[in-house]
C-alpha positions in Angstrom: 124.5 81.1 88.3 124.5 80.1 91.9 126.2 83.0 93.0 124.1 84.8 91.8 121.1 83.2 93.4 122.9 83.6 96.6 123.4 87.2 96.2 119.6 87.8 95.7 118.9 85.9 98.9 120.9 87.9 100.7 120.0 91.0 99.4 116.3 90.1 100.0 116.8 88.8 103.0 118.3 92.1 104.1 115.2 93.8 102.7 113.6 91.2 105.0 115.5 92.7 108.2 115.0 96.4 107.5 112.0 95.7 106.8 111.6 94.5 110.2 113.4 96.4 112.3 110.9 99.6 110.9 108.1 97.5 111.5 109.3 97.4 115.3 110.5 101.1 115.6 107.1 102.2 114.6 105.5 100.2 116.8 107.6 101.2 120.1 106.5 104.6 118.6 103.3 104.1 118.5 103.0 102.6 121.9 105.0 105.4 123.9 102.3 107.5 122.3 99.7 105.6 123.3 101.2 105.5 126.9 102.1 109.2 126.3 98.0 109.7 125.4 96.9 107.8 128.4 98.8 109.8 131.2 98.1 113.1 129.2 94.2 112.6 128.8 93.7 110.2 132.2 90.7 112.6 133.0 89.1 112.5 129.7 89.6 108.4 129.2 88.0 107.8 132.7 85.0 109.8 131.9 84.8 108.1 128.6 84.9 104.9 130.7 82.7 106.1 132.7 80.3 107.2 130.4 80.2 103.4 128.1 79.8 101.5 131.3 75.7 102.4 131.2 76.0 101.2 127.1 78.2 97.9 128.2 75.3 96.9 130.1 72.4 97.6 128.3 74.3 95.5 125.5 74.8 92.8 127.4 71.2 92.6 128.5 70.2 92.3 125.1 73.0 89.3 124.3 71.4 87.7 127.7 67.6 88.2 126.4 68.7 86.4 123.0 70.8 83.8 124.4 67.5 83.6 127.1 65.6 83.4 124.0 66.6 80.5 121.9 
């Protein structure tokens, strides 16, 4: 009986690890695409910067005029 308990620990804490180590290989994926997107598009992602800095600020004049207000 205690064996067996063991045994289904370890075979969930192996399902633990896999687990895991996917979880981690998808996320250094994910990131070296991301990085990968960044160099690929710096133009594009500039001008999008560019282009929210106007909306940034108008929104933050409006959180200053509430605070302001109260």
């Amino acid at each position: 009986m205690a064996d067996d308990l063991k045994q289904e620990e370890k075979k969930a804490d192996a399902k633990k690890a896999v687990s895991t180590i996917l979880k981690v290989i998808l996320g250094l994926v994910f990131l070296v695409l991301g990085i990968w997107a960044i160099f690929a598009w710096r133009a594009d992602l500039l001008m999008g910067i560019r282009g929210c800095i106007g909306l940034f600020l108008v929104l933050a004049a409006i959180i200053t005029f509430a605070i302001a207000k109260e």
